[in-house]
ZANU-66707 format. One record per atom (N, C-alpha, C, O): x, y, z; residue in three letters. Coordinates in steps of 0.2 Angstrom, whole numbers, plus 5000, padded with zeros to 4 digits. Layout:
REM ZANU-66707
XYZALA
...
This chain:
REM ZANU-66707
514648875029UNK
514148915027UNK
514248985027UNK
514449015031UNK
514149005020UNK
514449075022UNK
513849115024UNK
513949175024UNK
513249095026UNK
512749145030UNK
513149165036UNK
513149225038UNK
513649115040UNK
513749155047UNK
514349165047UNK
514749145052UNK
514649195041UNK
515249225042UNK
515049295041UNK
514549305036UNK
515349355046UNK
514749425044UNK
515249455039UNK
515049495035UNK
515949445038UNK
516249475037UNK
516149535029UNK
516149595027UNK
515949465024UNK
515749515017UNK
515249535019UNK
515149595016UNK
514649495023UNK
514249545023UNK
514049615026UNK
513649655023UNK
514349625032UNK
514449655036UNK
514749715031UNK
514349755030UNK
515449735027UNK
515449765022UNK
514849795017UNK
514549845017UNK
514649755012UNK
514149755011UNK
513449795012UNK
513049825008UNK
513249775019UNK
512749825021UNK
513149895023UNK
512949945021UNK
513549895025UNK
513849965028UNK
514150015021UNK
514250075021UNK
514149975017UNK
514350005011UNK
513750035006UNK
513950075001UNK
513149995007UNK
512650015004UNK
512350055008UNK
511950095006UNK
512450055016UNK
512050115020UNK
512350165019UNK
511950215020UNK
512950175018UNK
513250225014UNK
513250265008UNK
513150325006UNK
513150235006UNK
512850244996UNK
512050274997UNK
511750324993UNK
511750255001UNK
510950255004UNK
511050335006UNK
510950375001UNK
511250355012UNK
511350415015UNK
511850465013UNK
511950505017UNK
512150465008UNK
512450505003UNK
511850524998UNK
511550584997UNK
511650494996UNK
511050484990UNK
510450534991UNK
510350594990UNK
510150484993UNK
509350524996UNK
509350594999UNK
508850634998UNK
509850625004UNK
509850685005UNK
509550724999UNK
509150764998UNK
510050704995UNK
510250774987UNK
509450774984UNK
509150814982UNK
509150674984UNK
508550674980UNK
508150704984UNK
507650734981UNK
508050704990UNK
507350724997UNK
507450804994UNK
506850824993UNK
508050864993UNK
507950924992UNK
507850944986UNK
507450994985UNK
508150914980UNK
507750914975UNK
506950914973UNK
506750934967UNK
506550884979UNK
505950874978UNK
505450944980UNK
505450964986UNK
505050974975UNK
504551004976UNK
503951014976UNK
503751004970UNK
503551024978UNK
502751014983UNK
502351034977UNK
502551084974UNK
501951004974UNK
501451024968UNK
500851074970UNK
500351094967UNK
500951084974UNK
500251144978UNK
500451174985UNK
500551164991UNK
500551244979UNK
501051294983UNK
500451314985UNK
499951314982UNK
500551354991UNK
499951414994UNK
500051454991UNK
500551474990UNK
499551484988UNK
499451574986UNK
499151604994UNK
499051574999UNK
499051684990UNK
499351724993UNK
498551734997UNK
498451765003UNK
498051714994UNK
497551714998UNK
497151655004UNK
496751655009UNK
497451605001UNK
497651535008UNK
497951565013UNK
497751545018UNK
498551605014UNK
498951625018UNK
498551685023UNK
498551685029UNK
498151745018UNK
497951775022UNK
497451755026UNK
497251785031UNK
497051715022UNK
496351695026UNK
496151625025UNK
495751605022UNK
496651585029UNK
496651525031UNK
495851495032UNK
495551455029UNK
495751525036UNK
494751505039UNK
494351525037UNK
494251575039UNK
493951485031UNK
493451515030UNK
492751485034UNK
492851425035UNK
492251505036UNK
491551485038UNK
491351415034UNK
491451405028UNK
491251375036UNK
490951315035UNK
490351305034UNK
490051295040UNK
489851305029UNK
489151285031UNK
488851245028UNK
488651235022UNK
488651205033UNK
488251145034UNK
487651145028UNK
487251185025UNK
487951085028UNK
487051065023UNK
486551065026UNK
486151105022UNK
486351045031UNK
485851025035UNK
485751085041UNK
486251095044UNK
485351125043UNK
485151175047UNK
485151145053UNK
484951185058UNK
């Protein structure tokens, strides 16, 4: 049965977890955030909160 032979697959996975982590770094920095802070989120993070209800 060639399930418990590891050897091709043992390759196999090691060779695609290769390919995997090679890969995805370049695609993960590539990626950029669609809702940049402006400049007035930054300065004034908190604003007052008011309640509907008194």
């Amino acid at each position: 049965m060639p399930q418990l032979n590891p050897n091709p697959w043992f390759l196999i996975w090691l060779s695609s977890w290769l390919i995997f982590l090679l890969t995805m770094p370049q695609l993960i920095t590539m990626f950029k955030p669609l809702n940049l802070p402006t400049k007035n989120q930054i300065l004034n993070p908190l604003d007052p909160w008011h309640w509907p209800w008194p």
